[in-house]
N, C-alpha and C positions, 0 to 999 in steps of 0.2 A: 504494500500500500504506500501510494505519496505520500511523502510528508507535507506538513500545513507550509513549513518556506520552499519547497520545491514549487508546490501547487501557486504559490504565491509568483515566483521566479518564472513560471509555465504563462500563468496570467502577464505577466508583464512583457513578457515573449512576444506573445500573443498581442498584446496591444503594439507593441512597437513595430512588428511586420505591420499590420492594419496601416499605421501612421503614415511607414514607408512606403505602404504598396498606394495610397493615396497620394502622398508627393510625386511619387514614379507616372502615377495617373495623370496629373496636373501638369510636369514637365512636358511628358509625351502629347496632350493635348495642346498645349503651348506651342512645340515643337511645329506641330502637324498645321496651326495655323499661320505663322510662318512659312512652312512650304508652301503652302495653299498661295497666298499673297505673294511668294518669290513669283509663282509660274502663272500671275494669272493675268500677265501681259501673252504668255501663249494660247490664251483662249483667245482672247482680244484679235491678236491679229492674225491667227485664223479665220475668225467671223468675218475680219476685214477682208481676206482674201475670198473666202466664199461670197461676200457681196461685188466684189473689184471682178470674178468671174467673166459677169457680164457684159464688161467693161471689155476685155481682151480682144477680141474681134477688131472692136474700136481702135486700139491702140495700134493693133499690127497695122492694121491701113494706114495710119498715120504716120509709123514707121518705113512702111515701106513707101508712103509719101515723098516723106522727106529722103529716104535713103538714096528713091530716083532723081531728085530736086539736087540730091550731092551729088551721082553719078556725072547730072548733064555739066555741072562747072570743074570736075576735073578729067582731065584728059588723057594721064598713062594709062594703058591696057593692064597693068598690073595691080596699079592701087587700086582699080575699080575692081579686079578680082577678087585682090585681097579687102576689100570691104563687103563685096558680097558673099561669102565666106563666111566671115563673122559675123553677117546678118543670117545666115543661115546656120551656124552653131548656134546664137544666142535662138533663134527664135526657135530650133531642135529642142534645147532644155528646157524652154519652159513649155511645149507643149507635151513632153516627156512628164512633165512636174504636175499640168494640169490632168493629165493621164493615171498618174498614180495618183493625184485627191480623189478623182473622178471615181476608178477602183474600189479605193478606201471606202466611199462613202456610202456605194452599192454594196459593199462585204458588211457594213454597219447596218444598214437597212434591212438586210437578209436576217 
């Protein structure tokens, strides 16, 4: 059988995990909103990108507006190469980019 200062010493045990395991709780909850608050510009400009979406069509015209509008004032056959190139890598990744949200969004819906 316990003795009465064990049983005593068991209690106080016992109180003090409870204490701890409440502060551990209060940290960890603290912690967690913190993170929340670090990343929630990455909600944000996602939204902005799924709105800006519609937008893209628009823009490549534009782009390619202006890119013909530089073509006609410069005159080496090469620079005009090499800018048309990198208007066709650049405009590759992002529809690459809109490709894979596009995906994403269809595998979330499912």
């Amino acid at each position: 059988m316990v003795g009465r200062t064990a049983r005593e010493q068991l209690r106080l045990r016992k109180q003090a995990l409870i204490l701890q395991s409440e502060v551990n709780r209060r940290l960890l909850e603290s912690e967690w909103q913190q993170l929340q608050a670090a990343t929630s510009w990455m909600g944000e400009a996602r939204r902005l990108g799924q709105k800006a979406r519609s937008w893209w069509p628009l823009l490549a015209s534009v782009a390619g507006f202006l890119a013909v509008r530089g073509f006609k004032k410069s005159s080496p056959f090469l620079g005009r190469t090499g800018s048309v190139l990198s208007l066709i890598t650049t405009a590759l990744s992002l529809w690459k980019q809109t490709r894979a949200k596009t995906g994403e969004q269809k595998s979330e819906a499912s």
